[in-house]
N, C-alpha and C positions, 0 to 999 in steps of 0.2 A: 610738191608731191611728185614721185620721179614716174615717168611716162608709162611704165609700165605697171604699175598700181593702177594708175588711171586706165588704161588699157584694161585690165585687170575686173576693176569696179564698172565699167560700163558693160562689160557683158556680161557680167553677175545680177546687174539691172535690167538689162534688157531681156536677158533667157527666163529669170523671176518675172517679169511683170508679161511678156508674150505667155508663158507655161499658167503659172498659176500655181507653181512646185514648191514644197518648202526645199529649202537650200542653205546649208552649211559648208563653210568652208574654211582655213586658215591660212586661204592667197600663196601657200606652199612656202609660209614663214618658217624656220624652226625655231622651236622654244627657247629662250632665251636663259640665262644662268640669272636666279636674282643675286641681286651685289650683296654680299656678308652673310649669306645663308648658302650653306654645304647641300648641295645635292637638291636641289632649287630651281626651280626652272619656270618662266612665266610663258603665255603664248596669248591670244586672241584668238576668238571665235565669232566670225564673221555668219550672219544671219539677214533674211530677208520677212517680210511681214505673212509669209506664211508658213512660218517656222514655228514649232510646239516647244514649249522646254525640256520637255527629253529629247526633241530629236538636238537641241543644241547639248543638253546635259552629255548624250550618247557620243556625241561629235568628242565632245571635253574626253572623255573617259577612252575613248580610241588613241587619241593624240595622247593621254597619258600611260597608257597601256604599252605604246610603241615604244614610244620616249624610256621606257621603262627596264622595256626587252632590250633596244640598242646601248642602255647603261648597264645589263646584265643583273640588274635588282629585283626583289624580292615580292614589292608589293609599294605602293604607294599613296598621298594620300592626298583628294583635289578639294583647293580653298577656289571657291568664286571669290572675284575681287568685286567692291561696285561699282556700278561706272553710273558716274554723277553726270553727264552729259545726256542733255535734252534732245531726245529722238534717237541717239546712238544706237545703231543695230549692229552693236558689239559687245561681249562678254569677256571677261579678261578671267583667267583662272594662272593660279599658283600650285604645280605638281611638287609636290614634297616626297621624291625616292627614298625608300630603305633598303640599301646597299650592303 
């Protein structure tokens, strides 16, 4: 893991567990293109234990909203993926633009 992720995650931990805050975040990844799907794009949604699922739902739907505008498209459409990983305070979604 490169040092600044880790950098990254301990003060995500730290300001979560001192505060008591829900907190969402995407570590300022950008979404990524899925391979063989046109106009596709994946990202993570980073989350702490006092997070509701709309404030991570609302999180998703910002990052596809942007993502959306910076493509110049239309409207778009978000797949949560699941994430099979025990304890993971991650949510992986699939933004599908129409362009």
């Amino acid at each position: 893991m490169c040092k600044k992720m880790v950098q990254y995650l301990l003060v995500f931990i730290l300001f979560s567990v001192l505060t008591g805050c829900a907190i969402t975040t995407l570590y300022g990844k950008k979404p990524a293109p899925v391979q063989g799907e046109k106009n596709a794009y994946r990202y993570t949604v980073y989350f702490n234990i006092f997070t509701s699922k709309t404030d991570i739902e609302k999180r998703a739907h910002e990052a596809a909203e942007k993502l959306s505008a910076e493509k110049k498209c239309k409207s778009y459409d978000l797949e949560k993926i699941p994430n099979t990983t025990l304890g993971a305070m991650t949510v992986d979604y699939i933004a599908r633009l129409h362009c």
